[in-house]
N, C-alpha and C positions, 0 to 999 in steps of 0.2 A: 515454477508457477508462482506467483505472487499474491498475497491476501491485502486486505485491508484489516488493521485493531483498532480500535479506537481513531478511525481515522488516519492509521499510518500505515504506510507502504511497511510491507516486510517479505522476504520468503519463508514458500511453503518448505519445511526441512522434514517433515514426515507426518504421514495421516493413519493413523489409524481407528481405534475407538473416539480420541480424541486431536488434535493436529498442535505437530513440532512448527514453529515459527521463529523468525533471524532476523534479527533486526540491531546494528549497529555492534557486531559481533556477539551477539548475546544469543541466547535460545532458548523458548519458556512456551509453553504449554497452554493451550488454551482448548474448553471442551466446543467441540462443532457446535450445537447449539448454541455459543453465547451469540448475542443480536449486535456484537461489537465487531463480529467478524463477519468479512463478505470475502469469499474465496471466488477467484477469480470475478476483480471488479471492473465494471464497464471503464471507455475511455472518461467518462464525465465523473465517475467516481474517483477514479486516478487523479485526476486533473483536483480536485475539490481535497487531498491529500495533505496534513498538514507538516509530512517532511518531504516532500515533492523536489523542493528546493536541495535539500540535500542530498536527497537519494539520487538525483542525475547529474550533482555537480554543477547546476546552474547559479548564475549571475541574475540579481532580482530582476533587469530586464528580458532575458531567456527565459525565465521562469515565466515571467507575464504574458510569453509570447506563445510557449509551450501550453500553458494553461485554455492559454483561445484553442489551440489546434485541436487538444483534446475535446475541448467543449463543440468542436464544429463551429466556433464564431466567422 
């Protein structure tokens, strides 16, 4: 499952009291309550990602392309 931090794509690595998150091989804790995390975010939040580009491996025109799909442009 995937969250949003601050705006970035990461996975979910474990939930409990609080949730494990993964991001660029790293993994760091963050409490369910902060307003920085959306677990499991819409296609228009993904798309609005500000490692989007990285995370799928795209080329800045794929990206721009990917970004409409998700948005329903």
């Amino acid at each position: 499952m995937k969250a949003l931090y601050n705006n970035r794509l990461c996975n979910i690595v474990d939930v409990s009291s609080d949730v494990t998150l993964g991001e660029e091989g790293r993994q760091f804790v963050v409490s369910l309550g902060d307003e920085a995390l959306v677990i499991d975010p819409t296609d228009k939040e993904v798309a609005d990602a500000d490692n989007l580009r990285s995370w799928y491996g795209l080329d800045d025109e794929a990206v721009k392309h990917f970004r409409s799909v998700l948005r329903g442009d």
